[in-house]
LOMIZA-880547 format. One record per residue: residue in three letters; x, y, z of N, C-alpha, C in turn. Coordinates in pm, whole numbers, padded with zeros to 5 digits, always signed. Layout:
BEGIN
ALAXYZXYZXYZ ...
//
This chain:
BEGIN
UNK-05183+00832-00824-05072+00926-00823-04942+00857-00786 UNK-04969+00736-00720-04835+00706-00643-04764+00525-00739 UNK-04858+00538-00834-04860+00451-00878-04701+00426-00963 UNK-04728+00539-01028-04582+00593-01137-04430+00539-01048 UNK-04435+00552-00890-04316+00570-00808-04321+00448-00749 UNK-04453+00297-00789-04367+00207-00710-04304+00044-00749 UNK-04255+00098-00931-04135+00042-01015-03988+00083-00941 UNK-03933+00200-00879-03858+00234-00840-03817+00221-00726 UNK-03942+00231-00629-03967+00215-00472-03915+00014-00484 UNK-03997-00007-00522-03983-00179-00559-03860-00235-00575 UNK-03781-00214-00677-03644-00196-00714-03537-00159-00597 UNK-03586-00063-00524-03492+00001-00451-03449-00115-00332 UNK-03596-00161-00257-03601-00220-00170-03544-00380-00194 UNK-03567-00409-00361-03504-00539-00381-03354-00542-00358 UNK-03307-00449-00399-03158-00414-00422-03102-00379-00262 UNK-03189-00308-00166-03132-00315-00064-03124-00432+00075 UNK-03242-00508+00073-03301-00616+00129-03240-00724+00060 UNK-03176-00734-00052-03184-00850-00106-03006-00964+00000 UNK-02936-00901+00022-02866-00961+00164-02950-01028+00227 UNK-02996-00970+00325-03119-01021+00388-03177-01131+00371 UNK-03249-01126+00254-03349-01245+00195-03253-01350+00170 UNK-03136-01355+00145-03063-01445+00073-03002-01519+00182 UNK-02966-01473+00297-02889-01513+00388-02972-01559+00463 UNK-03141-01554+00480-03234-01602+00581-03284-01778+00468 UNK-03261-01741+00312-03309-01847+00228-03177-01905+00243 UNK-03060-01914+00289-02938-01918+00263-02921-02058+00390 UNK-02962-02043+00544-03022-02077+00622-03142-02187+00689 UNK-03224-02117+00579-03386-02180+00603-03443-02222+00446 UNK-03379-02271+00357-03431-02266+00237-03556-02329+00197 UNK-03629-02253+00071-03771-02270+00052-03740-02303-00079 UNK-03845-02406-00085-03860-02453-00241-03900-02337-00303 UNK-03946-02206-00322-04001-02104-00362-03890-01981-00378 UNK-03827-01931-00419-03724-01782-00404-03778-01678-00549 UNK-03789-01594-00469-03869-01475-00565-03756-01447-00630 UNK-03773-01444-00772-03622-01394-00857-03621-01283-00871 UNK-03689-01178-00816-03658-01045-00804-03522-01026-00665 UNK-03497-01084-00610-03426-01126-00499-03297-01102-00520 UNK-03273-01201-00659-03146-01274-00692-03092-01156-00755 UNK-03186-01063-00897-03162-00999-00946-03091-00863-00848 UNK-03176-00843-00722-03144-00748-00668-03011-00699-00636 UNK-02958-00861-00547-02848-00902-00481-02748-00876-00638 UNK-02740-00922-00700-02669-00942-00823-02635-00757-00882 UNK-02740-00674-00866-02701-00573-00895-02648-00503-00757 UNK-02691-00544-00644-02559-00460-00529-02447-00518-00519 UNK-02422-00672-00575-02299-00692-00593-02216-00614-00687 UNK-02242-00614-00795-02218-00564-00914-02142-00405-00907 UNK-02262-00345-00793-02289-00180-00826-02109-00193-00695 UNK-02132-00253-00565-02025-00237-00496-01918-00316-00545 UNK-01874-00435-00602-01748-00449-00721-01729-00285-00820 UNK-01843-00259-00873-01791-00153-00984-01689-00004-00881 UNK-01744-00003-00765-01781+00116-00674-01603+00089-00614 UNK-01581-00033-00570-01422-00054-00507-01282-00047-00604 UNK-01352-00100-00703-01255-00067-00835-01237+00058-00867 UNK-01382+00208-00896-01320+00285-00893-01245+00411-00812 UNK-01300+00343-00668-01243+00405-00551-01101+00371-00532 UNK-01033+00235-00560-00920+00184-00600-00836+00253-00708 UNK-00901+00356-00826-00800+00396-00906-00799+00537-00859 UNK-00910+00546-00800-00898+00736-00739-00809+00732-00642 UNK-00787+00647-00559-00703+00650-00496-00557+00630-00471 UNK-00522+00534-00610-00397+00538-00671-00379+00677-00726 UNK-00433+00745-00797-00406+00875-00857-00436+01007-00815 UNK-00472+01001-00656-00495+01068-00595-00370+01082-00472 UNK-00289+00982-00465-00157+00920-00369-00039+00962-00466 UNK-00059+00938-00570+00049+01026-00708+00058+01128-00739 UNK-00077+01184-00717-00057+01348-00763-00007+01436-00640 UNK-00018+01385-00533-00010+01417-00417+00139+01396-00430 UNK+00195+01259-00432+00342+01257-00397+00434+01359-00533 UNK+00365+01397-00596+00444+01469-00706+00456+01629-00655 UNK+00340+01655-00577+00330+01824-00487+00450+01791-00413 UNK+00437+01687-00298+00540+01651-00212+00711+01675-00262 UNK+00728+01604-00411+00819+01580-00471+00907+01751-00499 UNK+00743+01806-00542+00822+01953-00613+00896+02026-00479 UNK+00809+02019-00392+00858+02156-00269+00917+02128-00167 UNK+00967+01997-00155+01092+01899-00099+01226+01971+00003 UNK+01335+02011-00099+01388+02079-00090+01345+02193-00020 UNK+01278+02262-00015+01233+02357+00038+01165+02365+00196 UNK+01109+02243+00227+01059+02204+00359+01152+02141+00459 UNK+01108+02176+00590+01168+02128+00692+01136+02007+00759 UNK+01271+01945+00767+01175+01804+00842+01141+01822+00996 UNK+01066+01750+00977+01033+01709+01191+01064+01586+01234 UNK+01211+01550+01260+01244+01479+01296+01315+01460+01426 UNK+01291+01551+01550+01388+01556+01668+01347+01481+01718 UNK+01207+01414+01754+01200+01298+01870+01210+01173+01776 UNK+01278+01149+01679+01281+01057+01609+01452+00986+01647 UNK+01459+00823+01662+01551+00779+01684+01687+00811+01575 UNK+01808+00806+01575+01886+00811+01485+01852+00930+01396 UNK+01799+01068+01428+01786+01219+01360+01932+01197+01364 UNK+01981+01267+01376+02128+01333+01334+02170+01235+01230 UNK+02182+01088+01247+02248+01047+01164+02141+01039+01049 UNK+02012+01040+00994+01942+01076+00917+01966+01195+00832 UNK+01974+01328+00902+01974+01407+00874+02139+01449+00769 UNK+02199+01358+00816+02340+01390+00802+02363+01313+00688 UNK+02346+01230+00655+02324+01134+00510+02233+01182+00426 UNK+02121+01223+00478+02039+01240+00341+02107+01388+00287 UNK+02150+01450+00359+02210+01602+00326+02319+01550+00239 UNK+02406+01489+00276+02536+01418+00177+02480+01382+00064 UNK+02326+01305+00055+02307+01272-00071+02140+01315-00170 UNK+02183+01420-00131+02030+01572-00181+01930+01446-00144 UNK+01907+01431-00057+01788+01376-00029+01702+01443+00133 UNK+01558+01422+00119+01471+01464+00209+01479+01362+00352 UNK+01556+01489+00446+01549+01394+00570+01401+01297+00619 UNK+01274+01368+00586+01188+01321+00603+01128+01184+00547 UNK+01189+01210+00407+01193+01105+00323+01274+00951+00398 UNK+01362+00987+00429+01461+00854+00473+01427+00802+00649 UNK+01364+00928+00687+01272+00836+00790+01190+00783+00765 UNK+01105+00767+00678+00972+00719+00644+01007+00591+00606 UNK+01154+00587+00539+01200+00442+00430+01230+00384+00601 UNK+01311+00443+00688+01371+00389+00775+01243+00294+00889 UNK+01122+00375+00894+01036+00363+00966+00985+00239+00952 UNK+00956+00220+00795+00861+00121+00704+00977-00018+00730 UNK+01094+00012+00681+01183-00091+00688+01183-00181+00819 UNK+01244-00087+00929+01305-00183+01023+01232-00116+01142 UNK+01138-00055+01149+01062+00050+01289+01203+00099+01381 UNK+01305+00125+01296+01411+00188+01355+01514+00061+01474 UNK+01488-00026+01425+01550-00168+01474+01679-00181+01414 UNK+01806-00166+01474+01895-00146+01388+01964-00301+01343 UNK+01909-00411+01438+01943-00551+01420+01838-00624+01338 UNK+01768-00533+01306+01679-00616+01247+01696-00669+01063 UNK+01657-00835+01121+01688-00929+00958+01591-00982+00905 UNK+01535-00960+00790+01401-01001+00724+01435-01112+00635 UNK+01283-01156+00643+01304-01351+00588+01378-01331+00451 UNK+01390-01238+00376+01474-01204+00233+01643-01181+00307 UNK+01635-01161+00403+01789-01144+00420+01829-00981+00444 UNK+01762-00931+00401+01786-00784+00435+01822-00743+00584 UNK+01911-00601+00599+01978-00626+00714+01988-00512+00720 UNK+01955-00452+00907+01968-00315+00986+01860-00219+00937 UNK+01884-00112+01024+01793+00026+00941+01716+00008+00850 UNK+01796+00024+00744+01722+00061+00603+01741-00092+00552 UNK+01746-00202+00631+01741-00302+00530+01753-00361+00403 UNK+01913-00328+00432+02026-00390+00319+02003-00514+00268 UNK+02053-00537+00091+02066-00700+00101+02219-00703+00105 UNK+02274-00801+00130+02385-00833+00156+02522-00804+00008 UNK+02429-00838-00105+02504-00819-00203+02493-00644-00286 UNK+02382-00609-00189+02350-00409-00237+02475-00370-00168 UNK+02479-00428-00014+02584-00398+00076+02720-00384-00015 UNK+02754-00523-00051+02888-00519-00071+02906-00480-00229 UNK+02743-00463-00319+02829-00353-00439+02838-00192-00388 UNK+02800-00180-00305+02784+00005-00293+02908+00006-00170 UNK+02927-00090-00093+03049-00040+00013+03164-00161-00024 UNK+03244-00186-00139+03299-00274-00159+03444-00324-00068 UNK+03466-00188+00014+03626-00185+00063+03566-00194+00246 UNK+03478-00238+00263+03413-00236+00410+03480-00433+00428 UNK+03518-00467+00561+03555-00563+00620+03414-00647+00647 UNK+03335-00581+00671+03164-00652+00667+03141-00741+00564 UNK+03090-00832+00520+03099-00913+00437+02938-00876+00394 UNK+02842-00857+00522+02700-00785+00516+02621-00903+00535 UNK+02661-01044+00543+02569-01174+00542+02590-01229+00685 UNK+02653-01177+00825+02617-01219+00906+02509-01155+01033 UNK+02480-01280+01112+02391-01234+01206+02419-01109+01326 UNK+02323-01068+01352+02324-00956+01462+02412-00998+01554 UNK+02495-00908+01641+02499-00744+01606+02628-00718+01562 UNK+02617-00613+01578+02720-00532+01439+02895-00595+01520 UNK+02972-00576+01394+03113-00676+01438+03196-00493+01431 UNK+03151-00385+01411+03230-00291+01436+03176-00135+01376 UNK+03216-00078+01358+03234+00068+01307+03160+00053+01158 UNK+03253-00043+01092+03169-00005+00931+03056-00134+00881 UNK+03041-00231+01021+02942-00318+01007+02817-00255+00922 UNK+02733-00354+00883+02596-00312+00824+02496-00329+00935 UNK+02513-00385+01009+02453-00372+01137+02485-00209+01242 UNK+02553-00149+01171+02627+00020+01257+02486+00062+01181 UNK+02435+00141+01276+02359+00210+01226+02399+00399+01131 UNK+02540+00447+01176+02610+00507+01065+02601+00450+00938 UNK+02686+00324+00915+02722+00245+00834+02609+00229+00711 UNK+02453+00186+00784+02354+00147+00683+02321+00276+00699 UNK+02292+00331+00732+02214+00427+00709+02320+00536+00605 UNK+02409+00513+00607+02495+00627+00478+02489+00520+00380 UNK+02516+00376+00339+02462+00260+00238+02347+00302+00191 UNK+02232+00306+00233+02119+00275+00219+02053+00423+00181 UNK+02089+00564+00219+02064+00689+00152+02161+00664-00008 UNK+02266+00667+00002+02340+00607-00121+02261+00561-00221 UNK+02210+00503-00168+02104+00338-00252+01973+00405-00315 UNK+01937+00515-00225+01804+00565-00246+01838+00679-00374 UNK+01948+00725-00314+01980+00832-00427+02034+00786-00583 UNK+02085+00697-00582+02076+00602-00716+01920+00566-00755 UNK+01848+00517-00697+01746+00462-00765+01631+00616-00803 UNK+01661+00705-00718+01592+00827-00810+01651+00881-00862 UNK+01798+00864-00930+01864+00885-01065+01798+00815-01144 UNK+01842+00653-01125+01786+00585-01253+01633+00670-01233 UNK+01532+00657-01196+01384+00674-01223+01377+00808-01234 UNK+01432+00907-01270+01455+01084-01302+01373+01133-01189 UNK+01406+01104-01064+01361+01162-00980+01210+01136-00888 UNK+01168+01055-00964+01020+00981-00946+00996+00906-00779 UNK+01002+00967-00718+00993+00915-00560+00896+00794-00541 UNK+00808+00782-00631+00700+00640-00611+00779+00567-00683 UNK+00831+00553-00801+00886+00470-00856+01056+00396-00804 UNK+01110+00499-00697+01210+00506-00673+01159+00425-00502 UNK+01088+00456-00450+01031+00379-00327+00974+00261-00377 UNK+00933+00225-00485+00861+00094-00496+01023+00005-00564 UNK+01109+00062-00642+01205+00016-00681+01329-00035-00505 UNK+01335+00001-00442+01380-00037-00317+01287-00106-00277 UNK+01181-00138-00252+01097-00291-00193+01162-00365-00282 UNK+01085-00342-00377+01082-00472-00541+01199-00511-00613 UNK+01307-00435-00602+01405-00427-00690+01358-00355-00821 UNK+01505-00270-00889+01500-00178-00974+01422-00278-01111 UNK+01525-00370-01105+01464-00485-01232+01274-00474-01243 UNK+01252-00492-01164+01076-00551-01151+01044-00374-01172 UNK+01085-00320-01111+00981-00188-01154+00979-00138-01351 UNK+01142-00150-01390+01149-00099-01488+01051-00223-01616 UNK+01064-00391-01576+00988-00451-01630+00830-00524-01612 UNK+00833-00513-01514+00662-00514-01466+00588-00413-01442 UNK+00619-00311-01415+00585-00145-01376+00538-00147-01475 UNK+00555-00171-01615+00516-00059-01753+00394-00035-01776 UNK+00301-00134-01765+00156-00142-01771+00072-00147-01638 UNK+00111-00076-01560+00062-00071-01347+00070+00079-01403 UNK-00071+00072-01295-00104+00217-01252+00043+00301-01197 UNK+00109+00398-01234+00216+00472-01172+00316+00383-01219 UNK+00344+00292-01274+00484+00187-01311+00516+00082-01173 UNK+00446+00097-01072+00407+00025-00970+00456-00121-01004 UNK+00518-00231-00991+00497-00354-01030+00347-00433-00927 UNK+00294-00512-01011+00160-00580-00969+00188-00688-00851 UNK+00292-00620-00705+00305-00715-00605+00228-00620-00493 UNK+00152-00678-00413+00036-00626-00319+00161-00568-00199 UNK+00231-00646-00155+00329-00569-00062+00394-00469-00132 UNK+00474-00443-00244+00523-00346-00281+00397-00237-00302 UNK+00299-00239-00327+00219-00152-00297+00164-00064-00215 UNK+00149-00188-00122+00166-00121+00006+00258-00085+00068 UNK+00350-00122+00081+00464-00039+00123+00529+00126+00006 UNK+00509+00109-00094+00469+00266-00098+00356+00352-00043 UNK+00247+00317-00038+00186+00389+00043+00258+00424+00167 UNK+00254+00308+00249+00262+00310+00391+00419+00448+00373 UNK+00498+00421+00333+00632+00559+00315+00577+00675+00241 UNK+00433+00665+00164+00445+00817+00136+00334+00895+00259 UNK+00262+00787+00323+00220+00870+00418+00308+00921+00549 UNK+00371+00830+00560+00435+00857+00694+00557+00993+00616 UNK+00585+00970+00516+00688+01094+00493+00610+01231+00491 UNK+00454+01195+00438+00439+01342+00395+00330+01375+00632 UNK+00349+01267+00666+00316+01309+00838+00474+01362+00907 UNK+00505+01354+00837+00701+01423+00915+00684+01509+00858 UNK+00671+01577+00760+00686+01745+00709+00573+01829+00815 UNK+00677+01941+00800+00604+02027+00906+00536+02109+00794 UNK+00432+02057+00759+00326+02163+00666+00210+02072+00704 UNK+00095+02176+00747-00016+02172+00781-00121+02054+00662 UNK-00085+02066+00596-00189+02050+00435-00143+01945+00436 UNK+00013+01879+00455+00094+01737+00435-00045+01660+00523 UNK+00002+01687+00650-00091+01619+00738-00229+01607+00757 UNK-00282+01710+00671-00461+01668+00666-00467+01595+00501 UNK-00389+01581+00410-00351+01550+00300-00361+01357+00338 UNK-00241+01329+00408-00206+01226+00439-00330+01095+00501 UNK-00413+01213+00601-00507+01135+00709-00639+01110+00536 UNK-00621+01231+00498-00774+01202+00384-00732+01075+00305 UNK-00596+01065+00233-00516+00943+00194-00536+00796+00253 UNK-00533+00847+00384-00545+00678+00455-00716+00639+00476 UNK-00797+00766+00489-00928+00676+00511-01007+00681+00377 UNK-00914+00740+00273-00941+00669+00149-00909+00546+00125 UNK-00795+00528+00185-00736+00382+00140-00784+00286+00254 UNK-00828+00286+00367-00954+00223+00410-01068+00189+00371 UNK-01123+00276+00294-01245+00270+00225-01204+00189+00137 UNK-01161+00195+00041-01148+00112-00078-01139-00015-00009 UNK-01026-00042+00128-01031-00172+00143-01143-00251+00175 UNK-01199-00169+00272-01376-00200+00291-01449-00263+00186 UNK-01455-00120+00106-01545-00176-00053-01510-00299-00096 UNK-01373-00345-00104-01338-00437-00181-01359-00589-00074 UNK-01379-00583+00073-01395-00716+00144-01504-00735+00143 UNK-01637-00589+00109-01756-00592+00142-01806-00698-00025 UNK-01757-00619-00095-01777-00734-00254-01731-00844-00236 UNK-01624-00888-00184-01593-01027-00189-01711-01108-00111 UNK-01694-01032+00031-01807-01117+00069-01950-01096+00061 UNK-02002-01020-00008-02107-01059-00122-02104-01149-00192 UNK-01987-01192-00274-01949-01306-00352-02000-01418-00317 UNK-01911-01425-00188-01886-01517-00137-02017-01601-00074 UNK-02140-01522-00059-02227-01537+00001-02314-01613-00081 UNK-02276-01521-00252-02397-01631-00345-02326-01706-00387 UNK-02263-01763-00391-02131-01873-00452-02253-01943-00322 UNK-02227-01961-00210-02270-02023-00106-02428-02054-00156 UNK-02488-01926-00134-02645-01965-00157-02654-02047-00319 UNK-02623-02050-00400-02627-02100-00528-02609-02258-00496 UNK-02469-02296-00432-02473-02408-00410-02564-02478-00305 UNK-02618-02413-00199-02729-02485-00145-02841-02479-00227 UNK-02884-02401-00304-02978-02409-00369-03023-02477-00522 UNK-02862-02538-00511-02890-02625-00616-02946-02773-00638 UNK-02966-02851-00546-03072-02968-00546-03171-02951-00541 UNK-03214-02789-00470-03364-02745-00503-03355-02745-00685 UNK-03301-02705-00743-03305-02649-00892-03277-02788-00966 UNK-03220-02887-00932-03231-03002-01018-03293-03121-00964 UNK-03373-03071-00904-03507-03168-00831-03627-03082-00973 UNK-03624-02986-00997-03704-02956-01110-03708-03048-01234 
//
């Protein structure tokens, strides 16, 4: 009776044990390795590569459809921004330039963790982390030149946290003109520059360009924007978002180092195989 169930039973245990076996032959190697072993290992590699890839696109298109809900009812939501550094002047720029206060904390957050001296190895500068030449095409009649070091030399410095932070909403509100409003494309276009999104974007999931930081740094701003809206759903929305995007990262270190493991066992086991 039990005969029928132990092709499957057999299988199962190769495929789950087969780590195991490989990493103890990996170790202690035997002139002998059962090739049901190899096969096993080879299909849980396989099955968890296939498994991170498509947890990787559910989760790109699951972070898009999401930021497009976000996108529609915008306008309409309130931010939560009072224990947040520099609210008023947030609030007061993004209103000047129809933009979501919540939104420009999130850019502000990701940028500079609200560091208003802060200068990144690209040169970018204050708050919202200006480049020096965004600076001086969008504020051309400012005495700031925008290329020197901390701290601010006055009132309309790029180091004033007024100063960048009305620049740098400016900046945001142009780039979701050019992109018709597209908040992922318009957040990944401020990491990456507008150039790289409109010509590397075309064939990326969402128009995304294929740079791992600009990737992540949209994420990292659409969660933290949609954890500042005061709507219940933003915030259980957001947390399901991130330990999705944990998972995938998991999946994808757990395959590598699977990889990595028979790359390893293969090569110890190859003077066994050409001693044959």
């Amino acid at each position: 009776m039990w005969r029928g169930f132990r092709f499957p039973f057999a299988a199962i245990a190769y495929i789950v044990a087969s780590p195991l076996a490989l990493l103890v032959d990996l170790l202690s190697p035997r002139r002998r390795f059962a090739a049901g072993w190899v096969v096993g290992y080879m299909l849980l590699a396989l099955a968890v590569t296939a498994g991170g890839w498509s947890l990787g696109e559910f989760s790109e298109s699951a972070e898009y459809a999401w930021t497009a809900q976000l996108t529609d009812s915008y306008y309409q939501a309130r931010d939560n921004l009072q224990d947040l550094p520099y609210a008023d002047l947030i609030r007061l720029y993004a209103a000047r330039n129809d933009l979501d206060p919540a939104l420009v904390a999130a850019v502000v957050q990701r940028e500079s963790a609200y560091d208003p001296d802060a200068v990144s190895r690209a040169g970018a500068r204050g708050l919202m982390q200006i480049l020096p030449s965004t600076w001086r095409y969008l504020n051309p009649d400012s005495p700031c030149p925008g290329d020197h070091a901390p701290p601010s030399c006055g009132p309309g410095c790029i180091f004033d946290p007024a100063a960048n932070i009305r620049v740098g909403t400016r900046y945001l509100r142009l780039l979701l003109g050019e992109f018709d409003g597209d908040v992922v494309l318009a957040t990944a276009a401020y990491n990456a520059g507008p150039s790289a999104v409109r010509h590397l974007g075309r064939e990326q999931p969402a128009g995304i360009p294929p740079f791992r930081e600009t990737r992540q740094y949209v994420r990292d701003v659409l969660y933290r924007w949609a954890a500042l809206r005061e709507e219940p759903r933003a915030a259980i929305v957001s947390m399901e978002l991130g330990t999705l995007g944990r998972l995938t990262r998991g999946t994808t270190a757990l395959s590598a180092g699977l990889w990595f493991v028979f790359c390893l066992w293969t090569l110890r086991r190859l003077p066994w195989t050409l001693q044959r």
